[in-house]
C-alpha positions as CSV (number, residue, x, y, z in Angstrom):
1,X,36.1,91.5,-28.2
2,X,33.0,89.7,-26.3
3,X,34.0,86.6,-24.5
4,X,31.6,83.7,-24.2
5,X,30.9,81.2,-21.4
6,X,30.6,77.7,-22.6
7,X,29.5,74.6,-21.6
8,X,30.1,71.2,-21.9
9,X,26.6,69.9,-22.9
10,X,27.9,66.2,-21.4
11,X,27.9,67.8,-17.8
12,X,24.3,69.1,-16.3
13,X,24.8,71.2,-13.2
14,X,22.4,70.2,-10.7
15,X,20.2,72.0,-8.5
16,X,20.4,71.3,-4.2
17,X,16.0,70.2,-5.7
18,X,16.9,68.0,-8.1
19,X,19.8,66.1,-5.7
20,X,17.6,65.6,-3.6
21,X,14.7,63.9,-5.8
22,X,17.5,61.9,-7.0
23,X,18.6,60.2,-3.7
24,X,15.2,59.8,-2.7
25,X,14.7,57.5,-5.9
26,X,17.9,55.7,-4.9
27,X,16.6,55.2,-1.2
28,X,13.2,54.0,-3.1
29,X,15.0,51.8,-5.0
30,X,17.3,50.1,-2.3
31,X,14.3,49.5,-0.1
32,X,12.2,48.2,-3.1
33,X,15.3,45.5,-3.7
34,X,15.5,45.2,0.2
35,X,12.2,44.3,0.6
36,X,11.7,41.7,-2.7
37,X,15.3,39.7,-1.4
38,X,13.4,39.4,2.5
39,X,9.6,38.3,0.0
40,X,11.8,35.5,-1.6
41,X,14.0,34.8,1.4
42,X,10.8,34.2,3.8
43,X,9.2,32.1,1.2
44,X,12.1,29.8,0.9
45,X,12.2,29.2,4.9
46,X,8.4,28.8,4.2
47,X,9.3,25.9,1.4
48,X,11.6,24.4,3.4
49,X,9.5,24.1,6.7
50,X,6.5,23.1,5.2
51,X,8.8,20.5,2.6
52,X,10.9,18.5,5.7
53,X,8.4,19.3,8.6
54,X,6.8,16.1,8.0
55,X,10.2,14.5,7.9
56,X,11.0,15.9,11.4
57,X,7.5,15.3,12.6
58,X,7.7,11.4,11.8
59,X,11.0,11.4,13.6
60,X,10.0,12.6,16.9
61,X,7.0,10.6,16.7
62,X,9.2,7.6,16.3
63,X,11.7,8.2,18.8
64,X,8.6,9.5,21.5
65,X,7.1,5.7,20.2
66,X,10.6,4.1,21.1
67,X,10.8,5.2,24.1
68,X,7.6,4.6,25.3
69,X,7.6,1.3,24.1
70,X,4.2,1.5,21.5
71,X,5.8,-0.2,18.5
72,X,5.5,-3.3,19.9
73,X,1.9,-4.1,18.8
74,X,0.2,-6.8,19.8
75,X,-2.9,-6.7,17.0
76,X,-1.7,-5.9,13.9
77,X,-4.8,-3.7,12.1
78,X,-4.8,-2.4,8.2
79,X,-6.6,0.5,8.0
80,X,-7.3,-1.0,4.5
81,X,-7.6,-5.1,4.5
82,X,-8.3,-4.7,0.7
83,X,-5.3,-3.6,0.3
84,X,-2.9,-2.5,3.1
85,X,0.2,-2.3,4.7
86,X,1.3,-2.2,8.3
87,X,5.1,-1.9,9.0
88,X,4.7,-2.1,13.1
89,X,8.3,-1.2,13.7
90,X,8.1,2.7,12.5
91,X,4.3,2.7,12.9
92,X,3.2,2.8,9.4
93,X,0.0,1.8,8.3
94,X,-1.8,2.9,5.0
95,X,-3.9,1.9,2.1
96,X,-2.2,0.6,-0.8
97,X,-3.4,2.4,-4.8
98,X,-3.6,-1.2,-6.8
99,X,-1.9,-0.8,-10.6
100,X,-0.6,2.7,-10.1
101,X,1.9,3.3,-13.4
102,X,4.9,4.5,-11.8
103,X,6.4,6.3,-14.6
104,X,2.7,8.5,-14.9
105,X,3.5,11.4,-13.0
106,X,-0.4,12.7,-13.0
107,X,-1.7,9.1,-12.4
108,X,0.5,8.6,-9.2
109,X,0.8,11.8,-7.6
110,X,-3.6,11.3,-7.5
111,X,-2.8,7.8,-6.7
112,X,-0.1,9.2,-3.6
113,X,-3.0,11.8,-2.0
114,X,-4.9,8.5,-1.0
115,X,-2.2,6.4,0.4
116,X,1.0,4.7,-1.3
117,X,1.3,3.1,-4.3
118,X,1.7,-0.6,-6.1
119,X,3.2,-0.5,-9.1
120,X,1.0,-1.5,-12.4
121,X,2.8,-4.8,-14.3
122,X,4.5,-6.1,-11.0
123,X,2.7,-9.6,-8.5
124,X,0.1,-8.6,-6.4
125,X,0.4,-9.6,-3.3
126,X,-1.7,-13.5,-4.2
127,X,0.6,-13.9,-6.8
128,X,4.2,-15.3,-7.1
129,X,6.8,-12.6,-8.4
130,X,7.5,-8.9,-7.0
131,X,4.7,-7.0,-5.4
132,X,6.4,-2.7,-5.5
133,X,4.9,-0.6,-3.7
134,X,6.2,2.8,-3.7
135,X,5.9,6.6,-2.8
136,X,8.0,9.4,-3.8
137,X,8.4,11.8,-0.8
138,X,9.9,14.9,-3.3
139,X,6.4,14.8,-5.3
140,X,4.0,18.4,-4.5
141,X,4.7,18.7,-0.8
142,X,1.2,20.8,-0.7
143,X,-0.9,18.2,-2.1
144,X,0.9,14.5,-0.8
145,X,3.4,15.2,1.7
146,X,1.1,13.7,4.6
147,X,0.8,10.7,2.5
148,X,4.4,10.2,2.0
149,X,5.1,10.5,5.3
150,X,4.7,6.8,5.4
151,X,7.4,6.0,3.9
152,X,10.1,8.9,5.5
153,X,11.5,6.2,8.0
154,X,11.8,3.1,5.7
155,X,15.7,3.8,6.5
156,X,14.9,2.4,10.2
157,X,14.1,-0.9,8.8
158,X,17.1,-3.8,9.3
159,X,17.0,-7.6,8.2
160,X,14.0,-9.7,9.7
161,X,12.0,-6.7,10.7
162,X,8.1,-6.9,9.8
163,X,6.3,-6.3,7.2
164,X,2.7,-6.9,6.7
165,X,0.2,-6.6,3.2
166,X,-3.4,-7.0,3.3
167,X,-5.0,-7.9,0.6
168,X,-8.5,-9.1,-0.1
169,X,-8.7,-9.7,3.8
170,X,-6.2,-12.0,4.1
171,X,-2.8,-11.1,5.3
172,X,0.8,-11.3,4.3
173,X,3.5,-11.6,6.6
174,X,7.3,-10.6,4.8
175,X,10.5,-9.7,6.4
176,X,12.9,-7.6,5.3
177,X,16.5,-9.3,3.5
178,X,17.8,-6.0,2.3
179,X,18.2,-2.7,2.4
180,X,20.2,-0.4,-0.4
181,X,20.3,2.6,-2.1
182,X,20.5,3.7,-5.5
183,X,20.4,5.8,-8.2
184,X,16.3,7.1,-9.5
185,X,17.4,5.8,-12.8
186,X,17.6,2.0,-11.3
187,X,13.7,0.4,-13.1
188,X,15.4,-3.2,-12.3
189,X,13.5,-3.5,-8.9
190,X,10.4,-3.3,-10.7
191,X,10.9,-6.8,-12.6
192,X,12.6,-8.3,-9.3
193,X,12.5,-11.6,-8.6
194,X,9.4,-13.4,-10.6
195,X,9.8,-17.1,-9.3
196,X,9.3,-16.3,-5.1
197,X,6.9,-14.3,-3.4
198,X,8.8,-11.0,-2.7
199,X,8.1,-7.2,-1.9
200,X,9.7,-4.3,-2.9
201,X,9.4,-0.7,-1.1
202,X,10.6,2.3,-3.0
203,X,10.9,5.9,-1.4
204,X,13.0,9.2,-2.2
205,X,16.1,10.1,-0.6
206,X,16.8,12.0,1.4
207,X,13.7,12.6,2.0
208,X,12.0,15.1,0.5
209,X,14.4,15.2,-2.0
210,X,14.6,13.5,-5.3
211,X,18.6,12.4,-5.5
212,X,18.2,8.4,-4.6
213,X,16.2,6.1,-4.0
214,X,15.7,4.4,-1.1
215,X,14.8,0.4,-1.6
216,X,13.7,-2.3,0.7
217,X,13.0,-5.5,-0.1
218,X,11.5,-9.0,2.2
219,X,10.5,-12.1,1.3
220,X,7.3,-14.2,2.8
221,X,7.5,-15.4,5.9
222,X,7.0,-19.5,5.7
């Protein structure tokens, strides 16, 4: 009687060859999933620079202004008198996008690469009622972020600091009643208050971020 060898068909002995071609692709693969986690890792840091550098950059140029005393200005110049505004206590001084709608994202992100924005439907700054002027500081950080910057220290502002809007050459001089903020689904500062002269400022925050919103708001100085 002949005895056969058999084999479990499930199992495949290996060859010392074939072990090795077989850690090698492991290797491959660990270093291939190494190397992608460090590619997304390094461009997160890169977002994240390149999103709150500005932030930080505003800040140190504020506190270097503080302590060498250059926010107390003694001219106070728009670099737009068609339409500007100057906020001399954190240095801030931009041209203001006229009739800019604010629920558009398209029409004010264009609007926010050339300065900040006033908000179509609400006073202008001759008018009686609520003059909003806004920027969002959580919009296409590669496009607007040096823009926005103008907005990132509205949270320095306190009662009866200054505000200034230029408009048609002639100037506008508001101070600041309050300062809150809110929730990005609160429109009701857009209407405001339509029987006095009064300006609202809308930002994100924090910024760069797109949680709150940040709002100020001053009446005309008498």
């Amino acid at each position: 009687m002949r005895y056969t060898k058999k084999t479990n068909p499930k199992f495949k002995i290996l060859n010392p060859k074939q072990i090795q071609n077989s850690n090698f692709k492991i290797k491959s693969s660990s270093k291939l999933l190494i190397f992608i986690g460090l590619g997304f890792l390094i461009t997160g840091l890169i977002i994240f620079f390149l999103t709150f550098y500005p932030v930080v950059k505003e800040e140190v140029k504020y506190q270097i202004a503080i302590k060498n005393n250059f926010l107390k200005q003694k001219e106070i110049k728009s670099v737009d008198e068609n339409f500007g505004i100057v906020i001399p206590k954190i240095a801030a001084n931009a041209k203001v996008v006229a009739n800019v709608d604010p629920f558009a994202e398209k029409e004010y992100q264009k609007a926010l690469t050339k300065g900040v924005a006033h908000a179509k439907g609400t006073a202008l700054p001759d008018q009686i009622g609520n003059t909003f002027i806004f920027a969002h500081s959580s919009i296409d950080w590669y496009i607007a972020n040096r823009y926005n910057s103008v907005f990132y220290l509205l949270n320095k502002l306190e009662k009866s600091d200054d505000i200034f809007i230029f408009y048609q050459k002639q100037r506008y001089h508001f101070q600041v009643i309050e300062k809150k903020i809110v929730d990005q689904s609160k429109i009701n500062y857009l209407k405001g208050d339509r029987q006095n002269k009064i300006l609202t400022l809308m930002t994100c925050w924090p910024p760069g971020t797109n949680l709150k919103r940040l709002i100020i708001q001053a009446k005309i100085k008498r």
